[in-house]
N, C-alpha and C positions, 0 to 999 in steps of 0.2 A: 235804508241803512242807518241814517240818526235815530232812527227812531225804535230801532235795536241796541244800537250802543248807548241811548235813554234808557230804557227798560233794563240791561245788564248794567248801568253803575245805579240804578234806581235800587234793585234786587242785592246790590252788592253792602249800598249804605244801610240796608233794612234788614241785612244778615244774621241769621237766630243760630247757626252751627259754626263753632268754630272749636275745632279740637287741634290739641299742639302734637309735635313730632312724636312718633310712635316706630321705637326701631322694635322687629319683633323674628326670632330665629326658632324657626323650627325645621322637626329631625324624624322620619319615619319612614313609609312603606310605599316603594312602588311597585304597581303589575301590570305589563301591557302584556297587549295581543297584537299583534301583526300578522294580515293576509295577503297578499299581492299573488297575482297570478299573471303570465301571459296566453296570448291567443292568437289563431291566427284571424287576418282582417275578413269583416263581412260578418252579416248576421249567423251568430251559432256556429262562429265558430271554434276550431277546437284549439283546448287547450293546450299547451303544449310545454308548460313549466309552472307549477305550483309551490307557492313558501309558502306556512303555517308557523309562527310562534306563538307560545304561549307559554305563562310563565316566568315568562322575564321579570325578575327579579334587582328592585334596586334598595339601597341604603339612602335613601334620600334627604340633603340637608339643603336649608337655605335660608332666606335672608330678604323680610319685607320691610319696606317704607313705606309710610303715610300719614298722613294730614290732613284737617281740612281750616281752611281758611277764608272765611267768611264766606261759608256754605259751597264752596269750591273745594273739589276732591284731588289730589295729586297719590297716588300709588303706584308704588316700583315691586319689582319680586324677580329675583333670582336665585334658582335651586341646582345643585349637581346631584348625579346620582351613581354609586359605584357599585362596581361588582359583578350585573345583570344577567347574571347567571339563570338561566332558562333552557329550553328543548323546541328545537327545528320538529315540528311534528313530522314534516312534508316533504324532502327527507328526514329521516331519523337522525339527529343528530344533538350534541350538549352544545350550547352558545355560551359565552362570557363576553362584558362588553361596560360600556356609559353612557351617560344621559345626562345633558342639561338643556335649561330651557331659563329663556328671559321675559318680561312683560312689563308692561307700565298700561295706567290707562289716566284719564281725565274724565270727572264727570262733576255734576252737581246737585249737593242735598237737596233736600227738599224733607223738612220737619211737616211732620202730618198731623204732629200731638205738641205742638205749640202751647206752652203754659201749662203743662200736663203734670205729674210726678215721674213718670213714665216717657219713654221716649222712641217714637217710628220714625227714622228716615225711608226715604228714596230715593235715589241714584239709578240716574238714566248716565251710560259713561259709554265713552268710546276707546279705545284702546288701540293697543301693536304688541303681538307676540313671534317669539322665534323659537321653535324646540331643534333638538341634536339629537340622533342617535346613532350611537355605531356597534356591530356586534359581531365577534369571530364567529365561527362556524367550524367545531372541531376537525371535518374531514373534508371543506373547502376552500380555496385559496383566496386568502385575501378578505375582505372584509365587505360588511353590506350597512351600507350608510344612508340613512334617511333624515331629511331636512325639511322643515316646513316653518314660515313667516310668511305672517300677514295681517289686516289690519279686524277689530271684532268689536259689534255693537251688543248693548246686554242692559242688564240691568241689575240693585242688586237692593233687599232690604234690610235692615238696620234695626233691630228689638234690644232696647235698651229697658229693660223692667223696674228701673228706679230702686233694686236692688244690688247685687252682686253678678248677676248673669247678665252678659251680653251676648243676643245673636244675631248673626252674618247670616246670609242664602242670600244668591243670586244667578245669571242666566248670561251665556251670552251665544252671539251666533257670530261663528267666523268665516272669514273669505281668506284664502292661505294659497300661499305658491307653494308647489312640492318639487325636491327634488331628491332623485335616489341614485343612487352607483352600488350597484353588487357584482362581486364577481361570482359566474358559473362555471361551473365543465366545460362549457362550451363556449366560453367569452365573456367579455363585460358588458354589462348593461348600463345607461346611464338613461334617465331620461328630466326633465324639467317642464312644470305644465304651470299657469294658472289660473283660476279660477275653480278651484276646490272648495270645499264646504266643511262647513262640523262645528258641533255644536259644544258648550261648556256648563257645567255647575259645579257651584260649589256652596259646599257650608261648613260654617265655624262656631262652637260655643266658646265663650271665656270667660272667665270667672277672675273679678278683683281682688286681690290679693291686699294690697291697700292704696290710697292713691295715685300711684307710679306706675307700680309692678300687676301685671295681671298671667293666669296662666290659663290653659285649654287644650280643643280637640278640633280637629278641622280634616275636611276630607275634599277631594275635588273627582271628576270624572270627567274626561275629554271623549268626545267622537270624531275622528277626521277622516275623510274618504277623497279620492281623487277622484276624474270624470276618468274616461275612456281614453287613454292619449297613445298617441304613436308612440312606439319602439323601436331601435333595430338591434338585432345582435348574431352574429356570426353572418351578416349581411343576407338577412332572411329580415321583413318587414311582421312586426306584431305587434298587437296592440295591449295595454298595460295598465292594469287595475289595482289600488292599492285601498286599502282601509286601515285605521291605526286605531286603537283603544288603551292609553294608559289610565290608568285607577290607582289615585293615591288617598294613605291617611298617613296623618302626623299629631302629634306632639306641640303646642310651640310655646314658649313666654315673654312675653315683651315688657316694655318699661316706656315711660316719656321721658322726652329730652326737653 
């Protein structure tokens, strides 16, 4: 153990990344998919309730923080999203609804182009995220609400070209609790599992504006899937499968503090 807290204040005094406060708001497009079905228990067998969305449509804005300080990474981000106006394929039907989601991670640079003109990070980071979604269903009662947090290791790299463009891309893979409440014809369903999976990218250009102010394009793409978990509803035992795909692009421009 000393001989780790050597090594991280060794690394900390020998620090070659260090960037200041960077508030950065951006405003654009999201589109998920949502699949869940139930079944009855035992291999194959039958299905007995299927949702399809697709198309869920949001106005999405939000609101990133980060820094790095003496090659130590701190990033926050929180986004809402309104409107989510989409179609229930499975039944037929028009949904409206929102979305927000929250994240922070911690990780640490790592310059690879040391004395360069040019500049590559790397960022191995660990993180914690929580998304929100809730959505009416024109011709059912009540509302169908999905939940998922948990914690995501990833990585992300950093192309700094000693000119005007900065680029972002990176990866993570997450481990997330889910939980869901929809109501149907036939009752409500609730259920909460963990150990769920899915994965994340994303990438961002940005372009300096002068040394403050910078503007850009950024896109991200989530996968998350539950495992197979018990259900019950209308006191019939089933079991219950969920997959989630939001896809966004935005806009954003930031500034240092």
């Amino acid at each position: 153990m000393k001989k780790i807290l050597f090594l991280f204040i060794a690394a900390s005094l020998f620090a070659t990344v260090n960037e200041p406060l960077r508030w950065e708001f951006f405003s654009g497009y999201r589109n998920d998919r949502i699949h869940w079905h139930l079944q009855e228990p035992g291999d194959g067998g039958l299905v007995t309730h299927s949702e399809v969305y697709r198309d869920v449509q949001y106005w999405l804005n939000g609101l990133v923080l980060k820094v790095i300080h003496r090659d130590l990474v701190f990033f926050a981000r929180g986004a809402y999203g309104a409107f989510g106006k989409g179609k229930l394929i499975h039944p037929h039907m028009a949904t409206h609804g929102w979305c927000a989601d929250a994240s922070g991670y911690f990780g640490y640079a790592v310059n690879l182009t040391a004395d360069r003109t040019y500049k590559v990070l790397l960022t191995p980071l660990v993180g914690y995220a929580a998304y929100f979604e809730q959505l009416h269903r024109s011709t059912l009662p009540g509302t169908f609400r999905l939940v998922w947090n948990g914690f995501f290791l990833g990585g992300q790299f950093t192309f700094e070209t000693g000119g005007p463009v900065i680029l972002n891309a990176g990866w993570a893979y997450n481990m997330m609790h889910n939980r869901v409440h929809a109501q149907m014809a036939s009752g409500s369903l609730k259920t909460s599992s963990g150990g769920n999976k899915g994965q994340l990218g994303w990438a961002q250009m940005d372009w300096n504006l002068n040394c403050a102010w910078r503007l850009g394009i950024g896109g991200q793409m989530l996968y998350l899937t539950t495992r197979v978990v018990d259900a019950t509803i209308s006191h019939m035992d089933q079991k219950f499968k969920l997959r989630w795909t939001p896809v966004s692009g935005w806009v954003q421009v930031s500034r240092i503090f």
